[in-house]
C-alpha positions as CSV (number, residue, x, y, z in Angstrom):
1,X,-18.2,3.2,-6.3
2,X,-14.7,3.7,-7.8
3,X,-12.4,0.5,-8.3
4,X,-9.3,0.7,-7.9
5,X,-7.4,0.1,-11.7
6,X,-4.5,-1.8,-12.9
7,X,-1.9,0.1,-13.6
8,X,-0.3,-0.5,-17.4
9,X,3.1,0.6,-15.9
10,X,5.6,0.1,-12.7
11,X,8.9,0.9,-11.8
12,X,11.6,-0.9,-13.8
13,X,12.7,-3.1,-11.1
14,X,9.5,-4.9,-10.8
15,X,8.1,-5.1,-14.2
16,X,4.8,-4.2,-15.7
17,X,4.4,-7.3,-17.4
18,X,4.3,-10.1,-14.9
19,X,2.6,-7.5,-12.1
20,X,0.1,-7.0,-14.4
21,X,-0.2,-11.0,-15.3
22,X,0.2,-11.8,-10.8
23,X,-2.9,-9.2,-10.6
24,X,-4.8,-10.4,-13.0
25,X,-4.4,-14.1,-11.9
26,X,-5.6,-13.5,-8.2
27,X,-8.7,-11.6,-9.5
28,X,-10.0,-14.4,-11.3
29,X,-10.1,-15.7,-8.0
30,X,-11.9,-12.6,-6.4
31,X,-15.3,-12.3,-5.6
32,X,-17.4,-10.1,-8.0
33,X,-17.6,-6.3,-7.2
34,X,-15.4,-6.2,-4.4
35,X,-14.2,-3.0,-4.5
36,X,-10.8,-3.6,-2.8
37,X,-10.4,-6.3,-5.1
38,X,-8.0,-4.4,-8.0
39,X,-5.9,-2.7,-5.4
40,X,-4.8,-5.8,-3.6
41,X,-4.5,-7.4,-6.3
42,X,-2.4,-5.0,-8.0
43,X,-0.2,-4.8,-4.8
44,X,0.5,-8.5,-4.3
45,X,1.3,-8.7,-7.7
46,X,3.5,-5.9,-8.1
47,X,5.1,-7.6,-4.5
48,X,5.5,-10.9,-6.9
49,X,7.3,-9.3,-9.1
50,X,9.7,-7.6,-7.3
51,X,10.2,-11.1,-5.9
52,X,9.6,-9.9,-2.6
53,X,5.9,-10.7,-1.6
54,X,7.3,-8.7,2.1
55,X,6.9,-5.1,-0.1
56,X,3.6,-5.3,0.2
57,X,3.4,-4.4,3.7
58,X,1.1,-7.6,5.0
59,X,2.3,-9.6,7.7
60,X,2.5,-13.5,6.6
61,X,-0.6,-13.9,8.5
62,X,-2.5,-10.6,7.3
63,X,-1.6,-11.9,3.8
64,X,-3.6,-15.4,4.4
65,X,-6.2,-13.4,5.6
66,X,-6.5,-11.9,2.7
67,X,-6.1,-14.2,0.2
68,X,-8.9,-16.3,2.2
69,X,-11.4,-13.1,2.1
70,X,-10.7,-12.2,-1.2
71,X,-8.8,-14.5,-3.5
72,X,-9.9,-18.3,-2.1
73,X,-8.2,-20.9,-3.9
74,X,-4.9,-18.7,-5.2
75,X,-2.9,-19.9,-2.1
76,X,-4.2,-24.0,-2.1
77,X,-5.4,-24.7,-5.7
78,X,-3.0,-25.7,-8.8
79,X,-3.6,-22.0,-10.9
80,X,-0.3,-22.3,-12.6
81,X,0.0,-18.3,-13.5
82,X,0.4,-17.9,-9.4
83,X,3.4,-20.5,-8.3
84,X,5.5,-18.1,-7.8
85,X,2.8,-16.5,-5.1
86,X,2.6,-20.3,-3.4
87,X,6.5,-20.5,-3.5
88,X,7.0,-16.9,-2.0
89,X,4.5,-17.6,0.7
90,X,6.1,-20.2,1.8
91,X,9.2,-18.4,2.4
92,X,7.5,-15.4,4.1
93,X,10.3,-13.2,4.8
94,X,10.6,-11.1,8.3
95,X,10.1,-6.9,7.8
96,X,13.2,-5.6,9.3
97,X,13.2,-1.5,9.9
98,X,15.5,1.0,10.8
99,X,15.3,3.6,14.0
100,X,13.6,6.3,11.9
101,X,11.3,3.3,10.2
102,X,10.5,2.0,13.5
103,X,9.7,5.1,15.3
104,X,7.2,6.2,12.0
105,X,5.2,3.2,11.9
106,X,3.2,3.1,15.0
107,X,2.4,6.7,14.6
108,X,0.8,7.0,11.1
109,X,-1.0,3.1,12.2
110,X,-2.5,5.1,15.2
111,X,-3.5,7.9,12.4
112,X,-5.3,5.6,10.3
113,X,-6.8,3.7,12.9
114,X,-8.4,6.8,14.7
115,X,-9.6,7.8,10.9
116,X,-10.9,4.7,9.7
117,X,-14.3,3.7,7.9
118,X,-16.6,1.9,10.5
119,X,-17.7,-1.8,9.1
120,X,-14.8,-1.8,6.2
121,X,-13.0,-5.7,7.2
122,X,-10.6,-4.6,4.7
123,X,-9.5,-1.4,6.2
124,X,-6.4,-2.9,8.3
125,X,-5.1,-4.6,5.7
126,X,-5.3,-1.3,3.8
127,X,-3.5,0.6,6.4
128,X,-0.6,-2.1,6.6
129,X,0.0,-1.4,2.9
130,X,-0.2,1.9,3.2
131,X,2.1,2.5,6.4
132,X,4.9,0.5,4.4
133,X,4.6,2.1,1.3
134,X,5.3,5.3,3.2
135,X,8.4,3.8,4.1
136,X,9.7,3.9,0.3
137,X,10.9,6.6,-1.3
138,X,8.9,6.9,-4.4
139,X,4.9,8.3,-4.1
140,X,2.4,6.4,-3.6
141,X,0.7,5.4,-6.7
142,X,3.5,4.4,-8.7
143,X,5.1,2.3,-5.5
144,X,1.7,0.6,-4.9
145,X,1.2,0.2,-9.2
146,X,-1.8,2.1,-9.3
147,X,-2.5,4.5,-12.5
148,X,-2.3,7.5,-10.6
149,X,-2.7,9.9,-7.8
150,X,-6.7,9.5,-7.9
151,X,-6.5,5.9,-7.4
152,X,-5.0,7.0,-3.9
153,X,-7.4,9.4,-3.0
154,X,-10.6,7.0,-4.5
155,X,-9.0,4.5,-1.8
156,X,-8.1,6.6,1.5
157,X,-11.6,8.4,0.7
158,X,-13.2,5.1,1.1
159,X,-11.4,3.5,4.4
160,X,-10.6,7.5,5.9
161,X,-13.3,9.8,4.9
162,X,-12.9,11.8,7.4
163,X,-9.3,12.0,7.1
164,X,-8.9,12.7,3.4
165,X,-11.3,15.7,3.8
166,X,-8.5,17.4,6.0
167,X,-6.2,17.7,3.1
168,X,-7.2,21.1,2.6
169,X,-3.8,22.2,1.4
170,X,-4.1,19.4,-1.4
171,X,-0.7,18.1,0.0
172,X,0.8,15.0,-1.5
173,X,-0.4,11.8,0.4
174,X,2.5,10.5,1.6
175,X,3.4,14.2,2.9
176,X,-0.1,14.5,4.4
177,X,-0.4,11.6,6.0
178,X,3.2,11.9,7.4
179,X,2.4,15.2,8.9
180,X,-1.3,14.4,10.2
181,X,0.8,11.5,11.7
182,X,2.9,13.6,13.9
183,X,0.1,16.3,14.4
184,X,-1.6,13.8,16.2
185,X,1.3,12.5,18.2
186,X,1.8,16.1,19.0
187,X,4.9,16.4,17.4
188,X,6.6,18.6,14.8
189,X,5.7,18.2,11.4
190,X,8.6,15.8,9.4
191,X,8.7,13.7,6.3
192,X,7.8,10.0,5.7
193,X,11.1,8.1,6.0
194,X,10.9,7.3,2.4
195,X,10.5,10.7,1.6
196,X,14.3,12.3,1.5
197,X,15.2,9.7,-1.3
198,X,12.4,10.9,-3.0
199,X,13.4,13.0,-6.6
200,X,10.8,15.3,-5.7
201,X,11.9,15.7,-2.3
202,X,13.0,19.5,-2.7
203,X,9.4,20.6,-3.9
204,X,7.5,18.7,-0.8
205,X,9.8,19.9,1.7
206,X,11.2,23.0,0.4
207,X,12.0,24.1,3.8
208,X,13.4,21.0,5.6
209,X,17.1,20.6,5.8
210,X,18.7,18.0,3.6
């Protein structure tokens, strides 16, 4: 079973160095094997480092959830290397969207829900990353920290099997998933929202006004 890695780079406004040192904090925390362990991990630290523990998608109370299933002790025990997770928790902020945001989100949740794994606890948790990751502009693996476009596709084959095998076209995730979205909905195909701020906008959507 693949694990998901730690990425040795992220974007410049949340550094590698302290996402990498957030990650690796919470996993000495994590139970052994877990193979969801490294992605979360890799996401709330990322989140800590962009000083906005809200990027990573998780409601307040999906995030102690989580912690509690997979990293007990990083939220109530004295670990010194994850204050700043403790002090952003407790300051939790609110995910505010925009019309187009708003209007997205329910239908790629209602894609990943009619696609997921049986059995996998982790799987909502997965698809609340994903959905607001989609709302970003940059792709996936390098907005979540992961090392690379397989990392995505080792994870959505894991929690949407059936799903992932659909991407016959070998379409970028964030465009696949954005059109399977409104497929199912029964509308037109369109972009993610994050999408038209996206520098490779032009080659996914070649044909979509600007």
């Amino acid at each position: 079973m693949h694990a998901v890695s730690i990425a040795p780079t992220a974007a410049p406004a949340c550094s590698a160095e302290p996402t990498l040192r957030f990650a690796s904090a919470l996993l000495r925390h994590a139970p052994p094997g877990h193979p969801d362990a490294g992605f979360f991990a890799t996401v709330i630290g990322k989140s800590l480092a962009c000083g906005d523990l809200g990027r990573s998608g998780l409601s307040s109370r999906e995030l102690e959830g989580l912690i509690a299933r997979l990293f007990p002790g990083a939220l109530t025990g004295h670990d010194s290397a994850l204050a700043a997770l403790r002090e952003q928790a407790a300051i939790y902020p609110a995910r505010n969207m925009d019309a187009a945001q708003a209007e997205f989100m329910p239908l790629l949740r209602a894609l990943l829900d009619t696609w997921a794994a049986p059995g996998a606890s982790t799987t909502p948790w997965v698809s609340s990353v994903l959905a607001h990751a989609c709302l970003r502009p940059d792709h996936l693996w390098r907005d979540l920290g992961l090392s690379g476009r397989e990392d995505v596709t080792f994870l959505l084959a894991r929690h949407y099997p059936g799903l992932v095998v659909r991407n016959v076209r070998n379409l970028r995730w964030k465009q696949f998933l954005a059109y399977s979205a409104c497929e199912q909905a029964g509308l037109p195909p369109a972009a993610a929202p994050g999408c038209p701020a996206c520098e490779d906008y032009g080659f996914c959507y070649p044909d979509m006004p600007d």
